[in-house]
N, C-alpha and C positions, 0 to 999 in steps of 0.2 A: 834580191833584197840587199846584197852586198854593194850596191853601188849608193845606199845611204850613210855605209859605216862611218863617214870620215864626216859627214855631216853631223850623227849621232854623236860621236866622237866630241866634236866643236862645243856641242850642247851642251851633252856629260861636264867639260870641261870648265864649262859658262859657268854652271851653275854650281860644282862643286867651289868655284873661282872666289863666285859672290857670297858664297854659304861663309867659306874660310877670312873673306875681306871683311864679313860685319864682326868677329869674334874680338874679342879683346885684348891687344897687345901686350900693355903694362898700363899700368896704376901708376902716377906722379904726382908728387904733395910738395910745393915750394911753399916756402915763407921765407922773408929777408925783404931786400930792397928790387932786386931787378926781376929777379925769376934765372934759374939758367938754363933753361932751353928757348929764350926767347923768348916766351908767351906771357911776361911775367910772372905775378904772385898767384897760387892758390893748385887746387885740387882737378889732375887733369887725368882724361883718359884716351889713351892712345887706341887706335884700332889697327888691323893685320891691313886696307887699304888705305891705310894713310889721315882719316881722320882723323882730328884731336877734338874732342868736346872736355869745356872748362863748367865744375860743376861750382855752383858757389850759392849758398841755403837750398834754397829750391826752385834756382833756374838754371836751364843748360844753354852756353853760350857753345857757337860751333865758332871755331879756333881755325878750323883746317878744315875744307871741304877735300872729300875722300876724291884720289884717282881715278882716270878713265878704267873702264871696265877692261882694256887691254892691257895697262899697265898692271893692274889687278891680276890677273890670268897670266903675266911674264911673271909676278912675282910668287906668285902660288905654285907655276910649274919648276922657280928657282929653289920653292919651299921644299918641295916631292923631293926635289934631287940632294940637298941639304940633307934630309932626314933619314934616307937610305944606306 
């Protein structure tokens, strides 16, 4: 059975990946004229893969479609090592 570990392994790692990439970065609230991270004016939410969803009454504009799922998984195992 040893010669699925590394396969296991990949899975394990897929999914803990995508669990960590939907969670929620930070919270950003602009008002003024431009916005300063670009997206301009109003209430945005960042995610751990890279989306941005712009909340404004009550509809969600998607700002940022989220990274590939590899670039996800480089930056979760850059997370692991950061937090040790």
């Amino acid at each position: 059975m040893t010669q699925y570990a590394e396969t296991v392994e990949k899975r394990r790692l897929y999914l803990a990946s995508e669990e960590w990439g939907s969670e929620v970065k930070m919270h950003y609230a602009c008002k003024g004229n431009v916005g300063d991270l670009g997206f301009g004016m109003g209430y945005f939410i960042y995610y751990n893969n890279g989306a941005v969803h712009k909340l404004s009454g009550n509809n969600i504009s998607i700002v940022q479609t989220p990274n590939s799922i590899e670039q996800v998984m480089d930056d979760y195992g850059r997370f692991l090592n950061d937090s040790k």
